[in-house]
C-alpha angles and dihedrals in degrees: 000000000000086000085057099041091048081055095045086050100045099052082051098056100035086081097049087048089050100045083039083072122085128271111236109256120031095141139032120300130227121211115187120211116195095209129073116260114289105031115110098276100055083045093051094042098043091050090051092043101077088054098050087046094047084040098051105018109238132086129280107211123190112223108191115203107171115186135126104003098309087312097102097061096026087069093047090061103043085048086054127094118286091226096114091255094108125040134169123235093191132139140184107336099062098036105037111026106019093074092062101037090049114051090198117035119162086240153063120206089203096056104014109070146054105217116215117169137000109212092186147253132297122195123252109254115215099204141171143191112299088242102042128133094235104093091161148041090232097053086048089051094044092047083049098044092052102069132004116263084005092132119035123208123201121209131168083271157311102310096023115134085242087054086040090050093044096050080047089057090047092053096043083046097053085241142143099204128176115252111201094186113201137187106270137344097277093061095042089051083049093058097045087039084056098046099248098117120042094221143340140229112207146135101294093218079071089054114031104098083054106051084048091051083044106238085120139044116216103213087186156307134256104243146092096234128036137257117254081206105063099018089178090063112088132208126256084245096050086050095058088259096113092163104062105078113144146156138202115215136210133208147153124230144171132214112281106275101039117153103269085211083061088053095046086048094053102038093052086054093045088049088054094052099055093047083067120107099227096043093045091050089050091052092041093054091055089054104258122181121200120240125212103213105114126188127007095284090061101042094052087056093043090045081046103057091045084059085054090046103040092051108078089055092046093055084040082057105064091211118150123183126269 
């Protein structure tokens, strides 16, 4: 009989205690973005931010940390609570390259982090200067195979997927070219835009506006298919580079430990958000490819094998930190 009234009581109290717990959020959200304002994360997570904020009614506020490759704000967020107030938006560079540039990072992309949702990946876009006298990939090659560092090449960073992508086309050229890393995508389009850097490998989603007004030619993509989105670009297939094929990836993410009811929460309202017409034509127009890894299991293993992959061209690059 007492055996029978705790459980009775039990199963009474256990939804007071549940609807006694706060619901997320009930204040404003910070999301850090390792990277400086303009580049293709700002541009994912500022399109996606007016819906969570209309979904779950707080505000989503983008916090931009730029800083070693990506490195630098990526760590902030994985030392802060796990309490959902502040989340991460962060992609190739500090997952997957990042823990074999640094030999110290405050983070471990295996144990740091609560992945929540994967929004996809974009090409790397190997552009120049709309008046440039590089009309080809092959021209461009050819420039950056005759001499070492004759042809310079800006990204968002040393270890970004751009700086990854452009040190792959060397080695498939045959080329030692000069990376000038900066510290996001706008800066890296200015110096190419001035003059001051001969090209630039970047997430295209950062560029595209650009390549279709013409400031800027894009000599190809890497991927093995093309973008809807830029038709004149071609592929680094298509361009006789079958090698470089890259990607650079997007997700959101919480500090470990994070409240899997909070993930579930966000990454249904995120779900939501990308099923809408105006958000999936915007990603569509800076060249997003969906992704298939669902759920955090799947995303740790995905972010995983891109660290595999990524390594061998890390250590080819010669790069060391700053």
């Amino acid at each position: 009989i007492i055996t029978r009234r705790a459980a009775l009581a039990a199963a009474i109290a256990a939804p007071a205690a549940v609807s006694a717990q706060p619901a997320w959020p009930t204040r404003p959200v910070r999301v850090i973005n390792p990277y400086a304002p303009g580049g293709a994360s700002d541009i994912i997570m500022r399109t996606l931010a007016e819906r969570l904020e209309r979904a779950l009614g707080q505000p989503f506020i983008i916090d931009n940390r730029a800083g070693a490759g990506g490195a630098l704000g990526t760590g902030l967020a994985a030392q802060a609570a796990p309490d959902g107030y502040t989340l991460l938006v962060t992609n190739t560079g500090p997952l997957a390259v990042a823990p074999t540039l640094f030999p110290s990072l405050n983070y471990d992309p295996a144990r740091s982090f609560a992945y929540i949702s994967i929004f996809g990946g974009i090409p790397l876009l190997c552009a120049v200067k709309g008046d440039s006298r590089y009309t080809t990939l092959a021209e461009y090659a050819a420039a950056a195979a005759a001499r070492p560092e004759a042809v310079s090449f800006g990204s968002s960073g040393v270890g970004s997927a751009g700086h990854l992508a452009g040190v792959l086309f060397g080695m498939q050229a045959n080329a030692r070219m000069l990376h000038v890393p900066f510290r996001g995508a706008g800066e890296a389009q200015q110096a190419v835009l001035s003059g001051d850097t001969d090209s630039l490998w970047d997430t295209l989603a950062a560029h595209s506006g650009a390549v279709r007004a013409g400031t800027l030619r894009g000599l190809a993509l890497s991927s093995e298919t093309g973008v809807a989105s830029l038709p004149q670009v071609p592929t680094t297939v298509q361009a006789g580079f079958p090698g470089v094929i890259a990607s650079n990836w997007f997700l959101i993410a919480g500090p470990a430990g994070l409240s899997p009811a909070i993930a579930e929460k966000l990454d249904a309202a995120i779900t939501a958000a990308m099923a809408e017409p105006a958000v999936a034509e915007r990603f569509t127009s800076v060249g997003v490819v969906p992704l298939a890894p669902k759920g955090a299991e799947a995303i740790g293993a995905f972010v995983a094998a891109e660290g595999a992959r990524w390594a061998p061209v890390v250590r080819a690059s010669g790069a060391t930190p700053a």
